[in-house]
BALOBA-1460 file (C-alpha; in Angstrom, 3 decimals):
// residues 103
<rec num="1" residu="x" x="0.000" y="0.000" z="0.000"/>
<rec num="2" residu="x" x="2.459" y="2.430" z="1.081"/>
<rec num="3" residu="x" x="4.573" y="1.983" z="-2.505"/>
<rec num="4" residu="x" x="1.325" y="2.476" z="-4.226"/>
<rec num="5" residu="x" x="0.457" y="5.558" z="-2.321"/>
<rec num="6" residu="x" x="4.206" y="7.287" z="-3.005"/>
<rec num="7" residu="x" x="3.984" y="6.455" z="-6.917"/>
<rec num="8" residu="x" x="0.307" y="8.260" z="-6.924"/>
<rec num="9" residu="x" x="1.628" y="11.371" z="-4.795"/>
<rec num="10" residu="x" x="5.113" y="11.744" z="-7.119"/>
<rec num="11" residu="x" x="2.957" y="11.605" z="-9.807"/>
<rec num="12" residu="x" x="-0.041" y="13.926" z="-8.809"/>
<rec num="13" residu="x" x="3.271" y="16.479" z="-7.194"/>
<rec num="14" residu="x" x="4.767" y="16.207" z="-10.384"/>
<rec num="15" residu="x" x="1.865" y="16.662" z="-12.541"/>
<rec num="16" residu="x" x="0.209" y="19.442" z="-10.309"/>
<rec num="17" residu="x" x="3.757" y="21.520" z="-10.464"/>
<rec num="18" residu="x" x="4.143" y="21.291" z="-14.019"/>
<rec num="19" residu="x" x="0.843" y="22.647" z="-14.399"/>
<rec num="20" residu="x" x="0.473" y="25.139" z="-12.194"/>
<rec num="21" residu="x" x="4.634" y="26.666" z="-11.421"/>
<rec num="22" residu="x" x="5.108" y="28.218" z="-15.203"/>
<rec num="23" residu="x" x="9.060" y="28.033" z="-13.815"/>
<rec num="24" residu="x" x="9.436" y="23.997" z="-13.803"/>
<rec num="25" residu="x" x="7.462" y="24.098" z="-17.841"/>
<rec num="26" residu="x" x="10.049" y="26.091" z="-18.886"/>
<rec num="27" residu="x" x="12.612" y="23.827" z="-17.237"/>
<rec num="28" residu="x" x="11.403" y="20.638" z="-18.373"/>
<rec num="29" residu="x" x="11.302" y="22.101" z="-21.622"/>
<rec num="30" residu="x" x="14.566" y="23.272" z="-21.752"/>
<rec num="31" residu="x" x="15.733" y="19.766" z="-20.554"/>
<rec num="32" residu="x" x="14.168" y="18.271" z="-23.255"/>
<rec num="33" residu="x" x="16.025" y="19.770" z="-26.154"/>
<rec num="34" residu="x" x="19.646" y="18.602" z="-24.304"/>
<rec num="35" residu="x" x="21.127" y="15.918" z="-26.151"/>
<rec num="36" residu="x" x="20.468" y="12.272" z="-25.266"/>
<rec num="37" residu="x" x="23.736" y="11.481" z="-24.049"/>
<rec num="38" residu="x" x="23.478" y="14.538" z="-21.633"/>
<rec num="39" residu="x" x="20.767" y="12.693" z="-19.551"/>
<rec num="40" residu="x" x="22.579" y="9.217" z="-19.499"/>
<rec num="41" residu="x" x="24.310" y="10.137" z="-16.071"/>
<rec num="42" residu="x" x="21.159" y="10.554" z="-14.666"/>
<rec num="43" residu="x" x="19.777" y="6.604" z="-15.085"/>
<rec num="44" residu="x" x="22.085" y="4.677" z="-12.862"/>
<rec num="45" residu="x" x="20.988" y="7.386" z="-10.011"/>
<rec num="46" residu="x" x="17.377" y="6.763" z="-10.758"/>
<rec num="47" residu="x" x="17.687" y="3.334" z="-10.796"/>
<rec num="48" residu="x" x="19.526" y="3.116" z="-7.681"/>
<rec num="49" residu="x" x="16.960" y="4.868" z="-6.142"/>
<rec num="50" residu="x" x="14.164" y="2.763" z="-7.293"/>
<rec num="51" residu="x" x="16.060" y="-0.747" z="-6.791"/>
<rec num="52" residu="x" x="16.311" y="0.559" z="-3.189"/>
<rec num="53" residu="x" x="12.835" y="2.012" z="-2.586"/>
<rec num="54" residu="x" x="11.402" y="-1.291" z="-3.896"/>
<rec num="55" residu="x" x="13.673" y="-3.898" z="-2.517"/>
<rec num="56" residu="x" x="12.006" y="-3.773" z="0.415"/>
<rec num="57" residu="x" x="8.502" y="-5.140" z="-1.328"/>
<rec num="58" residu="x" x="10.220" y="-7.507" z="-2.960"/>
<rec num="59" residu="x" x="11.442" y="-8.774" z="0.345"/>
<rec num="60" residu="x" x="8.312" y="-8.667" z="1.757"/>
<rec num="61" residu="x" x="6.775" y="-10.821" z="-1.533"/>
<rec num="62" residu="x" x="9.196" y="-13.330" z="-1.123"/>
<rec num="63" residu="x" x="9.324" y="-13.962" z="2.731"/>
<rec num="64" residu="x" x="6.461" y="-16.095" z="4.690"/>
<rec num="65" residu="x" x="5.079" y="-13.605" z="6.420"/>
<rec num="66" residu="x" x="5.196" y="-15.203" z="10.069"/>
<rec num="67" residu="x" x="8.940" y="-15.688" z="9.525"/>
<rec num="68" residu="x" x="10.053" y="-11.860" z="9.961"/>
<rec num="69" residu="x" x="6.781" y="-10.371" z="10.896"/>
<rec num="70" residu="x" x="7.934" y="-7.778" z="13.362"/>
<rec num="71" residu="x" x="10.701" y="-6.531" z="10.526"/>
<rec num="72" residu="x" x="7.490" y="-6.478" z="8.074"/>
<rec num="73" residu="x" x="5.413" y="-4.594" z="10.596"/>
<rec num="74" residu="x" x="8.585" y="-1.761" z="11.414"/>
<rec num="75" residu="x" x="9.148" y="-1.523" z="7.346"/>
<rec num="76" residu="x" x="5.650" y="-1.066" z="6.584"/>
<rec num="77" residu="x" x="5.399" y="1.628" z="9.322"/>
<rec num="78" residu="x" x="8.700" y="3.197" z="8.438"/>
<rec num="79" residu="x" x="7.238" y="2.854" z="4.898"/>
<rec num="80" residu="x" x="4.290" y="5.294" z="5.960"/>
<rec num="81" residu="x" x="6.041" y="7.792" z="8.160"/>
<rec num="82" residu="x" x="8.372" y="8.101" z="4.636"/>
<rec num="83" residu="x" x="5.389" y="8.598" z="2.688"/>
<rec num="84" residu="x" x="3.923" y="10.786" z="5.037"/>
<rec num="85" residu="x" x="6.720" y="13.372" z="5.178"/>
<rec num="86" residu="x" x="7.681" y="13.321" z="1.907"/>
<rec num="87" residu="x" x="3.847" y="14.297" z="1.058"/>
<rec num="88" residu="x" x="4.361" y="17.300" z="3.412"/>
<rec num="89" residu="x" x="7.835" y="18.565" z="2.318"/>
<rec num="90" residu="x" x="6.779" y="18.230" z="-1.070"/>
<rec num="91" residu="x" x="3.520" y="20.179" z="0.018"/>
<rec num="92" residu="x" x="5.591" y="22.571" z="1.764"/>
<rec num="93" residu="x" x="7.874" y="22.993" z="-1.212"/>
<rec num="94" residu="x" x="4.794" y="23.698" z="-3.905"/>
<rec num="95" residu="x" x="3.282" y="26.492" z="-2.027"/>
<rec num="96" residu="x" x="6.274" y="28.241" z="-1.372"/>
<rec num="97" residu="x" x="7.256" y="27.982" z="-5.119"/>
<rec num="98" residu="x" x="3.933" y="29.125" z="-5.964"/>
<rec num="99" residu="x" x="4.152" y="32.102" z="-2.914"/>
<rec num="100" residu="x" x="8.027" y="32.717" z="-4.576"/>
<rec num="101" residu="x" x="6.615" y="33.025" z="-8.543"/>
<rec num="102" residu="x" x="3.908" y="35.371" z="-7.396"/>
<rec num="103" residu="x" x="5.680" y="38.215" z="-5.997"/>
């Protein structure tokens, strides 16, 4: 639930700030006339980031559940707490930009 929950928030933050900060269009569009090779040092980051955000589900998947269920129960809780902050800073961080780009 709580990996399902931060892919819907990145991509409602995400789609919500392109939308709505006119800054982060003309970003985006600027980063999508660099040249392809340009953007290739950004992959292995992303993957990184994704292998280790999703390792832990994959754990999870593959593990009885009565064998580690206290670890399962303190992931899936650290899981939500994550999710949780992350939706505030990133709420935090979209008004502000919004406050900053209308003055």
């Amino acid at each position: 639930g709580a990996t399902l929950f931060y892919g819907f928030r990145l991509a409602l933050h995400l789609l919500a700030r392109q939308l709505t900060v006119p800054d982060i269009a003309e970003r985006i569009k600027a980063f999508d006339k660099t040249p392809r090779l340009k953007r290739l040092p950004l992959i292995p980051p992303l993957a990184l980031f994704y292998a280790c955000m999703t390792s832990p589900l994959l754990f999870a998947l593959r593990t009885p559940p009565t064998k580690y269920l206290k670890v399962a129960q303190i992931g899936c809780g650290l899981a939500w707490a994550g999710a949780a902050i992350e939706a505030i800073a990133d709420a935090q961080k979209f008004l502000q930009k919004r406050r900053d780009y209308a003055q």
